[in-house]
N, C-alpha and C positions, 0 to 999 in steps of 0.2 A: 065426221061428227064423233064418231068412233075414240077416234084419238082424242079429242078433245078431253072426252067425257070420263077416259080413261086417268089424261094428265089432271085433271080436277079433282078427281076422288086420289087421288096419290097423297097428299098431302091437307093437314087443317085449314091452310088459304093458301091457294093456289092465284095468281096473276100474268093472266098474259099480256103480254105490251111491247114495245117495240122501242130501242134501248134510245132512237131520235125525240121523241116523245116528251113532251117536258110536263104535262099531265099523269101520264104513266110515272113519272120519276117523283111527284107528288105522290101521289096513293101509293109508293112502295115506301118513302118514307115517312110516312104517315103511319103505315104498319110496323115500321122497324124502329119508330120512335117510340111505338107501345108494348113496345118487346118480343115483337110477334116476327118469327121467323118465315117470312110466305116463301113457297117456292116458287121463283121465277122463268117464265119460259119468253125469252126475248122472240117474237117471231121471225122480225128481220134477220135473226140469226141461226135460224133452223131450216134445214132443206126443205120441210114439207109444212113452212110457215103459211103460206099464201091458201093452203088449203084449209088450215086452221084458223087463217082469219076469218074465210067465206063460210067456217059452220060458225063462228061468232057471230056472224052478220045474221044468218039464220034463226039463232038465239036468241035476236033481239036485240045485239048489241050494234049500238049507230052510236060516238063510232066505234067502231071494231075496237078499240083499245084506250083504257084499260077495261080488260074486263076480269072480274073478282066475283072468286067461284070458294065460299066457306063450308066448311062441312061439305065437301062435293058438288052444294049448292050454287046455280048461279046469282048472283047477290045484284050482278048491275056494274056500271061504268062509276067513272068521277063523280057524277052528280049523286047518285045514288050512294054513294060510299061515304061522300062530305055529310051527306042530307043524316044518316047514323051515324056519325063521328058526332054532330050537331046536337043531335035529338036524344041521344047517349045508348039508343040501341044496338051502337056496332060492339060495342063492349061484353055485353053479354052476348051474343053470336059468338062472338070471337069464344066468351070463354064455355061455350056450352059447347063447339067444336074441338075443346079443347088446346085451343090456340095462347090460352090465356090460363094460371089457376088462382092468377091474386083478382 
């Protein structure tokens, strides 16, 4: 959990996902189409992935991936991320984390 919590506060949007994912590959360019640079942590790609997916699971996140953590914060999966992309909430998140300054 440790880890996780540490790779979220590193950066303004932080996502973790898993590079098979075709959902994950959605919500990253969804971010990158709004000029927002998130940091990526592919889990399938990292030795101590399986661990960090089991504190996502923990977190609340079903399923484990994507899961999108702004300001540190955890925000939620796909559904959650489309649902403020929709509702125009993710915009300001983004730019109160400074993710964003237009």
């Amino acid at each position: 959990m440790e880890c996780v919590a540490k790779l979220a506060s590193q950066k303004a949007v932080v996502i973790f996902s898993k590079s098979s994912c075709s959902m994950c590959h959605a919500i990253k360019r969804l971010f990158y189409e709004q000029g927002v640079s998130p940091m990526i942590c592919e889990l399938d790609q990292v030795p101590n992935g399986k661990e960090m997916e089991w504190s996502l699971i923990r977190l609340g996140c079903n399923p484990s991936v994507p899961a999108v953590f702004i300001g540190g914060r955890f925000i939620g999966s796909a559904s959650t991320v489309m649902t403020l992309q929709i509702n125009g909430t993710l915009k300001k998140l983004l730019k109160d984390a400074g993710a964003l300054w237009l």
